[in-house]
C-alpha positions as YAML, in Angstrom:
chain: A
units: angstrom
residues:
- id: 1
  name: UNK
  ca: [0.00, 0.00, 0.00]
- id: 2
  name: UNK
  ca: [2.68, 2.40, 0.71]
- id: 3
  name: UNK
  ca: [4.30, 1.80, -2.67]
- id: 4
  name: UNK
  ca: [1.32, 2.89, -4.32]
- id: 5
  name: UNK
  ca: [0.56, 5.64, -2.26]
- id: 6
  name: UNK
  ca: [4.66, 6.86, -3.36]
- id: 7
  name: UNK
  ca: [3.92, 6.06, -7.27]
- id: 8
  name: UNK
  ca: [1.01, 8.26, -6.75]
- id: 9
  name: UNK
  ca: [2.75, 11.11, -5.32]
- id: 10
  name: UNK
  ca: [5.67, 10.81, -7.54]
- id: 11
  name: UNK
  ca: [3.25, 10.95, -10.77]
- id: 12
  name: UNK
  ca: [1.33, 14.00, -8.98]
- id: 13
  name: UNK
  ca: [4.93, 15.93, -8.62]
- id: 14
  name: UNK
  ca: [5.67, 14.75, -12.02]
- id: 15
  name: UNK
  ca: [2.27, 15.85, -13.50]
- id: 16
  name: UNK
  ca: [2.60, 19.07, -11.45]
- id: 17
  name: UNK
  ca: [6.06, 19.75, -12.84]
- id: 18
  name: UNK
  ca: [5.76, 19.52, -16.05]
- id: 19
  name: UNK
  ca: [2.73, 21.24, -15.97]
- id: 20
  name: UNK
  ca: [4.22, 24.25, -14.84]
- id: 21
  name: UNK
  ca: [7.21, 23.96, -17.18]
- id: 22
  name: UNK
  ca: [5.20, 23.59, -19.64]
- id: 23
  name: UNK
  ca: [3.05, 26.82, -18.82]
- id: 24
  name: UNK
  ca: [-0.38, 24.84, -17.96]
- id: 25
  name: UNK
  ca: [-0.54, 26.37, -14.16]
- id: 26
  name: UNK
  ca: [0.73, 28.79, -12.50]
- id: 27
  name: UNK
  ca: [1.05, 29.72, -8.71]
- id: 28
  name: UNK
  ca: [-0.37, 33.53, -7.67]
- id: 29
  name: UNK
  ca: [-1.17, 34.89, -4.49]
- id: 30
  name: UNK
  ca: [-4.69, 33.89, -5.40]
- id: 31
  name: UNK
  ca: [-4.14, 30.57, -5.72]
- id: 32
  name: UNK
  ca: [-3.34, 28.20, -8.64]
- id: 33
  name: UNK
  ca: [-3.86, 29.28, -11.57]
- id: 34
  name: UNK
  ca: [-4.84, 27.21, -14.86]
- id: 35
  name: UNK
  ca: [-4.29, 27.52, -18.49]
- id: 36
  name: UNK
  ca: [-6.41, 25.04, -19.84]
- id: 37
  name: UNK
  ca: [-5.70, 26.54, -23.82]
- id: 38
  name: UNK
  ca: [-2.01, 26.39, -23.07]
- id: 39
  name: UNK
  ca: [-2.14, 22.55, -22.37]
- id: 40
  name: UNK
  ca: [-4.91, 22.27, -25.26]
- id: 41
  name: UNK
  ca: [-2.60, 23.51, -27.89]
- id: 42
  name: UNK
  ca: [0.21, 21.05, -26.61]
- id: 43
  name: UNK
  ca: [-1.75, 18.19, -26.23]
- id: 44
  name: UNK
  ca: [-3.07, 18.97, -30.25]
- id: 45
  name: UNK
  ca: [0.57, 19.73, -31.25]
- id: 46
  name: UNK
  ca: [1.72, 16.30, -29.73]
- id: 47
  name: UNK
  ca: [-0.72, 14.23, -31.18]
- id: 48
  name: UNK
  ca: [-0.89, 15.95, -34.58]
- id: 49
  name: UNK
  ca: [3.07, 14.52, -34.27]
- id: 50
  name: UNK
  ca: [2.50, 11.34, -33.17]
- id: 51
  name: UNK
  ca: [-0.40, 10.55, -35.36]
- id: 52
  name: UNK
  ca: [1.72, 12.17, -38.57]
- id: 53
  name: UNK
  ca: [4.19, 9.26, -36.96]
- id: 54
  name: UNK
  ca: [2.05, 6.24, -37.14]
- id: 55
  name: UNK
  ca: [1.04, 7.17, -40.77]
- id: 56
  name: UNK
  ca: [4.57, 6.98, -41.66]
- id: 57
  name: UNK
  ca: [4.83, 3.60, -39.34]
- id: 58
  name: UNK
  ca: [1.76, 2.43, -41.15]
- id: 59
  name: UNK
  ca: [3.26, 3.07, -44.65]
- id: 60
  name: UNK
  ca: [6.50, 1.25, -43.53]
- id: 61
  name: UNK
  ca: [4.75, -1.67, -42.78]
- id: 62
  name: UNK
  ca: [3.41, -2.03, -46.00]
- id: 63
  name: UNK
  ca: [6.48, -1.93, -47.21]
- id: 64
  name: UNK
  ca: [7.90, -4.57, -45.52]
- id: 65
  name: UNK
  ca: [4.90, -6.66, -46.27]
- id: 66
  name: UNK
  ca: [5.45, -6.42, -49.74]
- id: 67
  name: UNK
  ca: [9.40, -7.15, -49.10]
- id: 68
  name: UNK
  ca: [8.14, -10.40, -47.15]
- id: 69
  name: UNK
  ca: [6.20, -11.65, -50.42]
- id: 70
  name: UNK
  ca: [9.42, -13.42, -52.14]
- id: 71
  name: UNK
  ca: [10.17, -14.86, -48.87]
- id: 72
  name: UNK
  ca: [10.20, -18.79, -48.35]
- id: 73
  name: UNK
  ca: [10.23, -21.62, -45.80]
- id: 74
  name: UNK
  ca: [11.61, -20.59, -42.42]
- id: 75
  name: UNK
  ca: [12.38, -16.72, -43.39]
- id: 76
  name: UNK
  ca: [8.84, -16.17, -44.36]
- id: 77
  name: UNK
  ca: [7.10, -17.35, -41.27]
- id: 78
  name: UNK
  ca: [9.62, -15.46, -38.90]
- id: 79
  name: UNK
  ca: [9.39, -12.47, -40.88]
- id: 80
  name: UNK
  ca: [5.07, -12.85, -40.63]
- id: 81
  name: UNK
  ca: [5.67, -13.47, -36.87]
- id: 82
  name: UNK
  ca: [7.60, -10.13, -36.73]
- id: 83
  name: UNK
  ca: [4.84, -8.29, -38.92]
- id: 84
  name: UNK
  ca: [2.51, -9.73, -36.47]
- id: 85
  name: UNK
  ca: [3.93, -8.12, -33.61]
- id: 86
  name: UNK
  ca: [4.73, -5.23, -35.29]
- id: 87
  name: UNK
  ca: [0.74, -4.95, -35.97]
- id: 88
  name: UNK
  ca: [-0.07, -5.43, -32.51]
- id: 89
  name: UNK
  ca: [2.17, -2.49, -31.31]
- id: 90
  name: UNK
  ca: [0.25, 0.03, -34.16]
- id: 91
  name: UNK
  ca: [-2.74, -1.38, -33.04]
- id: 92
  name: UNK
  ca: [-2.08, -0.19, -29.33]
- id: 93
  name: UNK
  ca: [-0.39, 3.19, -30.81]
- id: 94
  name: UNK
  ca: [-3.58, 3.85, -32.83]
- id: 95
  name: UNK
  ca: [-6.00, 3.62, -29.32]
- id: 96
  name: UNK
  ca: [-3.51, 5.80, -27.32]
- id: 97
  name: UNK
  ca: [-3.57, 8.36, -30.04]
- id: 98
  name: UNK
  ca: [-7.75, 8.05, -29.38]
- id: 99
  name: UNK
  ca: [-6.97, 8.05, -25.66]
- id: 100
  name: UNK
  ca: [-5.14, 11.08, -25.86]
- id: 101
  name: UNK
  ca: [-7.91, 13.34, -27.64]
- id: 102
  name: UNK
  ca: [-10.26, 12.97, -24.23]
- id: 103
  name: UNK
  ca: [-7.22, 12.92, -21.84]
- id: 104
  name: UNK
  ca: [-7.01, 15.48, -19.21]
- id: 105
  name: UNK
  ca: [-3.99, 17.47, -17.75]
- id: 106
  name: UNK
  ca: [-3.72, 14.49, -14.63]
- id: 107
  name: UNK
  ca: [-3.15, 11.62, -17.30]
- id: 108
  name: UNK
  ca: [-1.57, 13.79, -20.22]
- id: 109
  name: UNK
  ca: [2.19, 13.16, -19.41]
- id: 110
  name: UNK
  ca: [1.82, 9.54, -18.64]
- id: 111
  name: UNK
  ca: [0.11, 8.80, -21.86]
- id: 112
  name: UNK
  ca: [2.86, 10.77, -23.79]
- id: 113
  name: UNK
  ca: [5.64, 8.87, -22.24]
- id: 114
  name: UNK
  ca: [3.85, 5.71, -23.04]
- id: 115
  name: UNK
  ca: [3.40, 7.04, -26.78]
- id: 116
  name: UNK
  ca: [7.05, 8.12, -26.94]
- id: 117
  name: UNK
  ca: [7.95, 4.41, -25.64]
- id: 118
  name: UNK
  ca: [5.73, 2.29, -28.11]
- id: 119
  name: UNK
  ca: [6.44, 4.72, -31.03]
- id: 120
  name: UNK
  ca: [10.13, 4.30, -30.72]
- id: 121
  name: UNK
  ca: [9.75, 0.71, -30.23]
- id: 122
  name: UNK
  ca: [8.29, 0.38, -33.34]
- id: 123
  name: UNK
  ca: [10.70, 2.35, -34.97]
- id: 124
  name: UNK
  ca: [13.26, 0.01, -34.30]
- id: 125
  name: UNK
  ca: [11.16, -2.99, -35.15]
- id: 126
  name: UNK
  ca: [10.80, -1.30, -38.12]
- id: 127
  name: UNK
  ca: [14.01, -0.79, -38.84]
- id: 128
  name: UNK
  ca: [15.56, -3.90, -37.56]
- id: 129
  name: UNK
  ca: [13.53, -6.13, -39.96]
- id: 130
  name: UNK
  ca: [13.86, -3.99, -42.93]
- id: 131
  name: UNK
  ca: [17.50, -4.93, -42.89]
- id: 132
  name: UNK
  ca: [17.19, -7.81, -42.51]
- id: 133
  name: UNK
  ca: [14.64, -8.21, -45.08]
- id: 134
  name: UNK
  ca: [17.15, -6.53, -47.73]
- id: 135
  name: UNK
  ca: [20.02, -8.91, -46.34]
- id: 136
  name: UNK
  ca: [17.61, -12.32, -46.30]
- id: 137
  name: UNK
  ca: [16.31, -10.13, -50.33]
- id: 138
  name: UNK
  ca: [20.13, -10.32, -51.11]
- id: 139
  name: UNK
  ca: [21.03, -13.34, -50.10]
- id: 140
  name: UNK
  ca: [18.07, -15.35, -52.64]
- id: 141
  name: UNK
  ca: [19.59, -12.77, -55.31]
- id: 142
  name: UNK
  ca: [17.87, -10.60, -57.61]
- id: 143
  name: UNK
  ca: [15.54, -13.27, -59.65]
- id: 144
  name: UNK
  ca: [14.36, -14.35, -55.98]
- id: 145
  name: UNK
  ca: [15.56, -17.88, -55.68]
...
């Protein structure tokens, strides 16, 4: 119980730090104050980037789909397993993007760091099996055998 009790107040401090950085609150002699079209306009700004992002990721995969197609045997059905998980991952990028239009100030930052996290992920996926769908490509030569 006490664990939780210190993730909560470390998230609060977090949440209430970068909300100030950011320009979302301020403190006054009148209390706290809150710029709720400040955080708006960041919130819009960061998911207008992310979702630009998982078009891109989206169009990569297709790519590597079609890179898979001349793929036989054991290469093929490792390379589907990959694409698989690959799918899974946009899948779970494409409802955070959705979680993120409702979110409020309280759950804003966690759900960007969790973006930021999967997003990259993915980006390596990506990249990771792209070469080594040109080197598996290269290695059955260019007629494909």
């Amino acid at each position: 119980m006490k664990k939780l009790l210190v993730v909560v107040l470390v998230l609060a401090v977090a949440v209430g730090a970068v909300g100030y950085w950011r320009g979302w609150f301020n403190f006054s002699r009148e209390g706290v104050q809150v710029d709720a079209e400040k955080f708006k306009k960041d919130r819009e700004a960061f998911s207008k980037t992310v979702a630009e992002k998982a078009t891109a990721v989206k169009n990569q995969f297709a790519g590597l789909r079609k890179k898979t197609e001349g793929l036989t045997g054991d290469e093929k059905a490792h390379a589907e397993k990959e694409l698989a998980e690959l799918e899974q991952k946009h899948e779970r990028l494409e409802k955070q993007l959705k979680e993120l239009e409702d979110v409020g100030q309280d759950r804003f930052e966690s759900i960007k760091q969790d973006l930021s996290k999967t997003l990259g992920e993915v980006e390596k996926k990506i990249e990771e099996l792209t070469k080594k769908l040109d080197k598996d490509k290269d290695k059955q030569g260019p007629d494909g055998k």
